[in-house]
PDB file of N, CA, C and O in Angstrom:
ATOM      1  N   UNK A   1      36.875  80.557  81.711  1.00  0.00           N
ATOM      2  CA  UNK A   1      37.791  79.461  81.985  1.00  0.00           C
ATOM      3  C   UNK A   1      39.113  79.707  81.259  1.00  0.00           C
ATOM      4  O   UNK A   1      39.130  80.171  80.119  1.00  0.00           O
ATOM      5  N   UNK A   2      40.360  79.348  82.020  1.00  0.00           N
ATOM      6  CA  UNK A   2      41.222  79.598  81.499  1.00  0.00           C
ATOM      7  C   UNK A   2      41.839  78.770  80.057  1.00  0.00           C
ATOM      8  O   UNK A   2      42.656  79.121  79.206  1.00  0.00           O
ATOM      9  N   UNK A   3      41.130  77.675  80.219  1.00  0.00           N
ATOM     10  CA  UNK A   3      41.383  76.821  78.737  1.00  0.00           C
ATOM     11  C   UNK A   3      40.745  77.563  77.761  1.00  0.00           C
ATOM     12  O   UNK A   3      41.412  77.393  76.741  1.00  0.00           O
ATOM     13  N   UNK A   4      39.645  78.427  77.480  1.00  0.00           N
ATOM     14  CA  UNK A   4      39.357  78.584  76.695  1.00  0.00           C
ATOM     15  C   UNK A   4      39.773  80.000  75.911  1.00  0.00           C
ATOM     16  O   UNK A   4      39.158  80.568  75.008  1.00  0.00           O
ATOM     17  N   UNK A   5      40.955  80.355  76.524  1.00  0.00           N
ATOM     18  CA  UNK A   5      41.497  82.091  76.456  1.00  0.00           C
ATOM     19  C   UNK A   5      42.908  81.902  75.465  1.00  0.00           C
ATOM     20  O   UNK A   5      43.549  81.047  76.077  1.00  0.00           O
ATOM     21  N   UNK A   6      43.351  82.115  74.779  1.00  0.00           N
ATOM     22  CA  UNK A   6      44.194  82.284  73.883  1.00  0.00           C
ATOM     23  C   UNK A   6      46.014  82.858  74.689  1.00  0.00           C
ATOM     24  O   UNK A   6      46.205  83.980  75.159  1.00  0.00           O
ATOM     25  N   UNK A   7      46.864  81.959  74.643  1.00  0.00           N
ATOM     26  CA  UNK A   7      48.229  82.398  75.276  1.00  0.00           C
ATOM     27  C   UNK A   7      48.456  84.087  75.091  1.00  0.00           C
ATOM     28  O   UNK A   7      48.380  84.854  74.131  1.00  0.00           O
ATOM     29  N   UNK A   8      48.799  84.248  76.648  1.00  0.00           N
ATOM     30  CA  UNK A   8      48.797  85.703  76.690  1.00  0.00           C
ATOM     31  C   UNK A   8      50.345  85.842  76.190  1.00  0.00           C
ATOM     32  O   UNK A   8      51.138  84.918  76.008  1.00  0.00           O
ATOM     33  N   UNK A   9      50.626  87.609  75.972  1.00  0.00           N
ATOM     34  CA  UNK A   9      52.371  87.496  75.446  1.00  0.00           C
ATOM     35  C   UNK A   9      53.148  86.912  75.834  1.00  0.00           C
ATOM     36  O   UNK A   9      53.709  86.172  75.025  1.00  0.00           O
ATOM     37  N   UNK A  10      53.705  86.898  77.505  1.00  0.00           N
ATOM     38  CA  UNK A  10      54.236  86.065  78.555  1.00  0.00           C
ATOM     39  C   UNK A  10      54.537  84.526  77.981  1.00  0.00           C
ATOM     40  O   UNK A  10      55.616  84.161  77.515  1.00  0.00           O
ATOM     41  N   UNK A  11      53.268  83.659  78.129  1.00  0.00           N
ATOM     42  CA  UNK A  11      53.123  82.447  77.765  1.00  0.00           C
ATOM     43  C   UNK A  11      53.595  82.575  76.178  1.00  0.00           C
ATOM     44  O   UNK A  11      54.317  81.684  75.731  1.00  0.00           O
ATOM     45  N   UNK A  12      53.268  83.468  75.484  1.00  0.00           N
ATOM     46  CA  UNK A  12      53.699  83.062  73.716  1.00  0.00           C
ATOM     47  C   UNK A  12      55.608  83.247  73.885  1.00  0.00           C
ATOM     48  O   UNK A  12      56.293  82.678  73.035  1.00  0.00           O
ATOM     49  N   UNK A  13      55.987  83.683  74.492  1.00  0.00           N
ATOM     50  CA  UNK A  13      57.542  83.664  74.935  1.00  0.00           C
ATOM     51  C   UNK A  13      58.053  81.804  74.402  1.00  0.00           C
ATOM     52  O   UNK A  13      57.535  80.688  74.356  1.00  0.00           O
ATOM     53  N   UNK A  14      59.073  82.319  74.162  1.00  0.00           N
ATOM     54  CA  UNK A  14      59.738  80.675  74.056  1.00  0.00           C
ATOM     55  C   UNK A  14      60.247  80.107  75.363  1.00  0.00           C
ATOM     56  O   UNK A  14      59.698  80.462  76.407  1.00  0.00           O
ATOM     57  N   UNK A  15      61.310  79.203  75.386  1.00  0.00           N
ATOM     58  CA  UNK A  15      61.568  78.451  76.500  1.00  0.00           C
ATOM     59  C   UNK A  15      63.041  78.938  77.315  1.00  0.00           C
ATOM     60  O   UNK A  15      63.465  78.410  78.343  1.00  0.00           O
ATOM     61  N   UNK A  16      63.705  80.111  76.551  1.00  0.00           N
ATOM     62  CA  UNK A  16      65.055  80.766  76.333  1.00  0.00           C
ATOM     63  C   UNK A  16      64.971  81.817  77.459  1.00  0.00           C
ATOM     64  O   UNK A  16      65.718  82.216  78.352  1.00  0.00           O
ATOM     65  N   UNK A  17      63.372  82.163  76.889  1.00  0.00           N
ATOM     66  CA  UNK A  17      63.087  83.727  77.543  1.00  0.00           C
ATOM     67  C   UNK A  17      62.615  83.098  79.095  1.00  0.00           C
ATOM     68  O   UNK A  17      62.966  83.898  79.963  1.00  0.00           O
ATOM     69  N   UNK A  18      61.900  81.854  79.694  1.00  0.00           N
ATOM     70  CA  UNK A  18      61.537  81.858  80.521  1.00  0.00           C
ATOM     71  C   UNK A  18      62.488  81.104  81.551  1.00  0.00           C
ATOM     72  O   UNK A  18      62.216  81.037  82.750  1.00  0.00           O
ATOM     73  N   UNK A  19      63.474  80.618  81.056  1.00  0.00           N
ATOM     74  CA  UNK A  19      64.889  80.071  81.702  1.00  0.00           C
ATOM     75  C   UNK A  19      65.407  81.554  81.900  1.00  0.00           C
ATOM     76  O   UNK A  19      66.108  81.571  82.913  1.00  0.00           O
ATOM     77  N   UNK A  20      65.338  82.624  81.398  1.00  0.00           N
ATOM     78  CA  UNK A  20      65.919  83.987  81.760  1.00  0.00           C
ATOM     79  C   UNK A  20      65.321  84.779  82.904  1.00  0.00           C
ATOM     80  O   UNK A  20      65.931  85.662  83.505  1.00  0.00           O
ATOM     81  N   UNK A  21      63.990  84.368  83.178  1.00  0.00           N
ATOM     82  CA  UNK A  21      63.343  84.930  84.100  1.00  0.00           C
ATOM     83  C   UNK A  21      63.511  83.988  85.565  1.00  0.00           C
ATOM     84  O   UNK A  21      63.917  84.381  86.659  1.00  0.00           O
ATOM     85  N   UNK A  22      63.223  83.133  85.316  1.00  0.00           N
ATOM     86  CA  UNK A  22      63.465  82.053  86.011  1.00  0.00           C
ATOM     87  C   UNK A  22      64.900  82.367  86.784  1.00  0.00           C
ATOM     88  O   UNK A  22      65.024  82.700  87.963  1.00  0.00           O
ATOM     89  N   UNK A  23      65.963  82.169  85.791  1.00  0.00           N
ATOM     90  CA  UNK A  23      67.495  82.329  86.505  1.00  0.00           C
ATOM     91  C   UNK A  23      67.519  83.669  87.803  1.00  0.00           C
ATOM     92  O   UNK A  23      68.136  83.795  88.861  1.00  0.00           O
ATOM     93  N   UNK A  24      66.458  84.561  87.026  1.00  0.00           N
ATOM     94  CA  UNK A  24      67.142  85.749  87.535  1.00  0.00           C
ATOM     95  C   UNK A  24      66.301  85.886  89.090  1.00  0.00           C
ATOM     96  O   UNK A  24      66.747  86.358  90.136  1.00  0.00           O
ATOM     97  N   UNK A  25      65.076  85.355  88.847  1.00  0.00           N
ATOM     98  CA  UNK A  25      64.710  85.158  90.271  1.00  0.00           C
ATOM     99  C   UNK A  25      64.919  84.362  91.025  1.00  0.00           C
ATOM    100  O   UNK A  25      64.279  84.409  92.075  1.00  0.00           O
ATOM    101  N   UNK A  26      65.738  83.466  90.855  1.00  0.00           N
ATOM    102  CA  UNK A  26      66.756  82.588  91.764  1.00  0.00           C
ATOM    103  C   UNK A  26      67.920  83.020  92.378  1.00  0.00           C
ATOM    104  O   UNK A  26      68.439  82.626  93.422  1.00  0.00           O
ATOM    105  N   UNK A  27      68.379  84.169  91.338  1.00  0.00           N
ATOM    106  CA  UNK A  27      69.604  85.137  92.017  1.00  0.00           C
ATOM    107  C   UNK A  27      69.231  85.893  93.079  1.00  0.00           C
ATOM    108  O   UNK A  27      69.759  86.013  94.184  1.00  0.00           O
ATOM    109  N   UNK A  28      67.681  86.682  92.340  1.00  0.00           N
ATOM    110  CA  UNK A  28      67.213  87.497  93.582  1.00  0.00           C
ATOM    111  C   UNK A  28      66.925  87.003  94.748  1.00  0.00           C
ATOM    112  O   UNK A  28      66.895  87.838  95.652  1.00  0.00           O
ATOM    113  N   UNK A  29      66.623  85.535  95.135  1.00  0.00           N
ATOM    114  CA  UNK A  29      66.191  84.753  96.117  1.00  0.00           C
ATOM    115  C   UNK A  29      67.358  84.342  96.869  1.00  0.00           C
ATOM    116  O   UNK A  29      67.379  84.423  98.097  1.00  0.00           O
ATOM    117  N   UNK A  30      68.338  83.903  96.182  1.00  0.00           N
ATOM    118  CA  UNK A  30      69.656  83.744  96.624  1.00  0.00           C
ATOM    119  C   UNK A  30      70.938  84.894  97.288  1.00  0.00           C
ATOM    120  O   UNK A  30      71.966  84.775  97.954  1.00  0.00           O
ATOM    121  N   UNK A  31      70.224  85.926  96.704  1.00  0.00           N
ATOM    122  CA  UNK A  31      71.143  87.224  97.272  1.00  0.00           C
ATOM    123  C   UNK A  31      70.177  87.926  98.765  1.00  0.00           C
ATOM    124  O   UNK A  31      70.655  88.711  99.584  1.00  0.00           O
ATOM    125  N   UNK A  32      69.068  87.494  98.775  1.00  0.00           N
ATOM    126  CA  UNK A  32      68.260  87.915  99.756  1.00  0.00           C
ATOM    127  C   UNK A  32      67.358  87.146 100.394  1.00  0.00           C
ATOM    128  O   UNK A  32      66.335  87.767 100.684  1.00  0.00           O
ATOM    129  N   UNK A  33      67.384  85.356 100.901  1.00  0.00           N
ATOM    130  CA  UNK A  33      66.567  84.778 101.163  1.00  0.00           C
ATOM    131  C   UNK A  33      65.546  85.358 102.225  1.00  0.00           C
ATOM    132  O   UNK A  33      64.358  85.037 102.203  1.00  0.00           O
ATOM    133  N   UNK A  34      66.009  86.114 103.031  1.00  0.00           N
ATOM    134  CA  UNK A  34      64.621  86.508 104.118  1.00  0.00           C
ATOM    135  C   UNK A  34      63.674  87.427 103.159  1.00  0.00           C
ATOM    136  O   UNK A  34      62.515  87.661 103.503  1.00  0.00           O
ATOM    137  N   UNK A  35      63.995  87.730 102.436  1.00  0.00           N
ATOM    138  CA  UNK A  35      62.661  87.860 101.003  1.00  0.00           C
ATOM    139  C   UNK A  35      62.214  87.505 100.099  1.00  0.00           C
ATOM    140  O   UNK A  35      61.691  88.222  99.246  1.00  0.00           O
ATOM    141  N   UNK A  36      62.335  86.070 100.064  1.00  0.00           N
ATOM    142  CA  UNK A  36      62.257  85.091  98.940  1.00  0.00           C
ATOM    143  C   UNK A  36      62.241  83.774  99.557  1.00  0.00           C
ATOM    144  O   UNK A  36      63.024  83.436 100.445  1.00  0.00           O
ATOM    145  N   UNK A  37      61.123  82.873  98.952  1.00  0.00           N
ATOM    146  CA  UNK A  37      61.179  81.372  99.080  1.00  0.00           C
ATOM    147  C   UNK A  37      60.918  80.629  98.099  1.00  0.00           C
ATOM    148  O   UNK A  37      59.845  80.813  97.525  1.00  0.00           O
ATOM    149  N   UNK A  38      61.678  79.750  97.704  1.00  0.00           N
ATOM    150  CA  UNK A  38      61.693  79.058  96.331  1.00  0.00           C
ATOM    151  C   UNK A  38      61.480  77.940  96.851  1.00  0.00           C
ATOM    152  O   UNK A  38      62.055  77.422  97.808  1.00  0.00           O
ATOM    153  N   UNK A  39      59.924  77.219  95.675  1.00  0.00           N
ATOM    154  CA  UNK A  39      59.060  75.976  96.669  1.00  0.00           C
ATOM    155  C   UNK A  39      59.352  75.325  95.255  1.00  0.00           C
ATOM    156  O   UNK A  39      59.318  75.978  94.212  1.00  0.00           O
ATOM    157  N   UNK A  40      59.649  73.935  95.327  1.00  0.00           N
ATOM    158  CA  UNK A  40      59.836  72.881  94.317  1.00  0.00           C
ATOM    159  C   UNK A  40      58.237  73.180  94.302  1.00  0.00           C
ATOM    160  O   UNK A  40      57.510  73.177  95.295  1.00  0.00           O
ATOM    161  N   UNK A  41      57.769  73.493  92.688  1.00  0.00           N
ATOM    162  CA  UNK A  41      55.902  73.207  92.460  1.00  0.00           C
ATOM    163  C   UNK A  41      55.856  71.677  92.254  1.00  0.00           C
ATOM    164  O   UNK A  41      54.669  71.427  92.460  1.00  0.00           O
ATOM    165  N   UNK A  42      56.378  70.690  92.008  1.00  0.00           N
ATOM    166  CA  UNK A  42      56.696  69.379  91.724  1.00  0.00           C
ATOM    167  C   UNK A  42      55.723  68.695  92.571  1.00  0.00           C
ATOM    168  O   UNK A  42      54.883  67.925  92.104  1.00  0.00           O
ATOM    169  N   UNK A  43      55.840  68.995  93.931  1.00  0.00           N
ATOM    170  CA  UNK A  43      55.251  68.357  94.615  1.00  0.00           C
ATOM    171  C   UNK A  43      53.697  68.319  94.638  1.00  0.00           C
ATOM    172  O   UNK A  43      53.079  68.878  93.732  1.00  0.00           O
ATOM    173  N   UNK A  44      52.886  67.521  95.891  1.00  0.00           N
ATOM    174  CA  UNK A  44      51.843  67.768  95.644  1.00  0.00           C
ATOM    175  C   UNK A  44      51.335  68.918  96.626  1.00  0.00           C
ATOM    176  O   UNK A  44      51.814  69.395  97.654  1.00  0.00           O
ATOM    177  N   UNK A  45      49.823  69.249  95.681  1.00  0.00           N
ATOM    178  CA  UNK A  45      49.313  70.462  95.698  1.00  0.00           C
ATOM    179  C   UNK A  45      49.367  70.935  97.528  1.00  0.00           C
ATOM    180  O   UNK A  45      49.791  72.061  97.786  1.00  0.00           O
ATOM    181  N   UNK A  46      49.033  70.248  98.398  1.00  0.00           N
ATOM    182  CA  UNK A  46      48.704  69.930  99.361  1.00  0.00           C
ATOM    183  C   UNK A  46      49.714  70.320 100.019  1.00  0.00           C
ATOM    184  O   UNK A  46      49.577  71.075 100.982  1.00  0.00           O
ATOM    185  N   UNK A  47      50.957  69.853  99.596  1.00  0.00           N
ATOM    186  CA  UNK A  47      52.582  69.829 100.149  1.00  0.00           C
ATOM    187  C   UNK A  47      52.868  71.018 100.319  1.00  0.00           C
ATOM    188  O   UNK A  47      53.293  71.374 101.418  1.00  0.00           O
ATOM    189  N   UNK A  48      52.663  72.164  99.005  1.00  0.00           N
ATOM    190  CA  UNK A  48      52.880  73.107  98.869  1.00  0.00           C
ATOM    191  C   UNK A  48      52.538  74.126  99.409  1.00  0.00           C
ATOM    192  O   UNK A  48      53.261  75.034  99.820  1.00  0.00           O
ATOM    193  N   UNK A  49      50.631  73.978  99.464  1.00  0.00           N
ATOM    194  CA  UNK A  49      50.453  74.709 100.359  1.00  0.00           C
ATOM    195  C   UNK A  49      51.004  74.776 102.040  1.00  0.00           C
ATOM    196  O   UNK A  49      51.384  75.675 102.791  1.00  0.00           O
ATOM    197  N   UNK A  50      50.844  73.558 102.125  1.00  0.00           N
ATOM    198  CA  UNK A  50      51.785  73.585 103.358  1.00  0.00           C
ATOM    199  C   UNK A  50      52.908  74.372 103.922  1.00  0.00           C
ATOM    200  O   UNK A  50      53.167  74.958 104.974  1.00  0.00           O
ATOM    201  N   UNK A  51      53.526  74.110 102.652  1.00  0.00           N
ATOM    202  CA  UNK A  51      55.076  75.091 103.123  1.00  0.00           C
ATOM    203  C   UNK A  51      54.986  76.255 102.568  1.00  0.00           C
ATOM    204  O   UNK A  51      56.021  76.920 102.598  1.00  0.00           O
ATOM    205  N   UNK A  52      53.696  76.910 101.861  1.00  0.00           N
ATOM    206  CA  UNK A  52      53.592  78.465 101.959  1.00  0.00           C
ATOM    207  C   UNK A  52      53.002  79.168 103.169  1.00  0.00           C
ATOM    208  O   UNK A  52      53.366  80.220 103.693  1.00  0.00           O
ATOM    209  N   UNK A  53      52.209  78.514 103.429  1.00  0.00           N
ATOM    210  CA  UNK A  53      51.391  78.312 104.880  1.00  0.00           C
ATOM    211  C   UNK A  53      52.577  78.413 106.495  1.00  0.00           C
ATOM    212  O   UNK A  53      52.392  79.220 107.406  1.00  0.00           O
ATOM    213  N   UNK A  54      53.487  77.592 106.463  1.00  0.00           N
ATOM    214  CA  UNK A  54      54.371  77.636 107.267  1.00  0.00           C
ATOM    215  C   UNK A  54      55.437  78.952 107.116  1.00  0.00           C
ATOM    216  O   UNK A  54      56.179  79.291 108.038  1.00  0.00           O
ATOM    217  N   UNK A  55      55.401  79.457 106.142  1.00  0.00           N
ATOM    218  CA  UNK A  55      56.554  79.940 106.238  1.00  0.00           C
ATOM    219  C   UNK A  55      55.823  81.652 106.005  1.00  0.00           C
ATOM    220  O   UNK A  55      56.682  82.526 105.892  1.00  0.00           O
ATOM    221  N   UNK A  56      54.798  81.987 105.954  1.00  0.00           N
ATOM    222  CA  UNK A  56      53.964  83.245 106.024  1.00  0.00           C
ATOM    223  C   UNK A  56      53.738  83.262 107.569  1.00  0.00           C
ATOM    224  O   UNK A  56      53.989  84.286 108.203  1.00  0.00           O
ATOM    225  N   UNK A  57      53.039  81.601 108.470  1.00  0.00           N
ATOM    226  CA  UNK A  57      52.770  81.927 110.072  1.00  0.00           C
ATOM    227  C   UNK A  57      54.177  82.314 110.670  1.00  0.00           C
ATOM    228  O   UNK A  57      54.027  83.024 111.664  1.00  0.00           O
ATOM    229  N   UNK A  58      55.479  82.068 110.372  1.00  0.00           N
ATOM    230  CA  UNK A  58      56.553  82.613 110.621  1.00  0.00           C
ATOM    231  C   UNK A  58      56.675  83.856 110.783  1.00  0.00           C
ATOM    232  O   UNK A  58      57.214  84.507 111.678  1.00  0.00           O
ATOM    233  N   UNK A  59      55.997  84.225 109.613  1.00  0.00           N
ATOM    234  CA  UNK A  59      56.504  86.180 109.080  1.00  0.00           C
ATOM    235  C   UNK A  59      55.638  86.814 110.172  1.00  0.00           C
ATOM    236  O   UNK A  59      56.068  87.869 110.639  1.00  0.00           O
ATOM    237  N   UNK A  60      54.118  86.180 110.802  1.00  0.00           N
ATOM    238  CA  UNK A  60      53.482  86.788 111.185  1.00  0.00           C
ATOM    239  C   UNK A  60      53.510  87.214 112.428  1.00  0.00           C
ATOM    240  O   UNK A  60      52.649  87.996 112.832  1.00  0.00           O
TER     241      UNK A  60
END
């Protein structure tokens, strides 16, 4: 189970480093959207799948 596993390096990162990763794959998504889709996770679980679901039967 994943609760019971100790933060891998990634996760031990601060909040600096993951606003850096974050930014930069928004650029990459933004300089090339027909290879990239950026899904608000906010929503619900259900929602989401939805619109990964829709937008893969597209590709296919």
């Amino acid at each position: 189970d994943a609760a019971d596993k100790p933060f891998d390096r990634l996760e031990a990162e601060k909040d600096d480093f993951h606003a850096r990763v974050r930014d930069a794959y928004l650029a990459l998504a933004a300089a090339e959207p027909h290879r990239f889709l950026v899904i608000d996770a906010a929503g619900a679980p259900d929602d989401i799948a939805a619109t990964v679901r829709a937008r893969v039967a597209a590709l296919l």
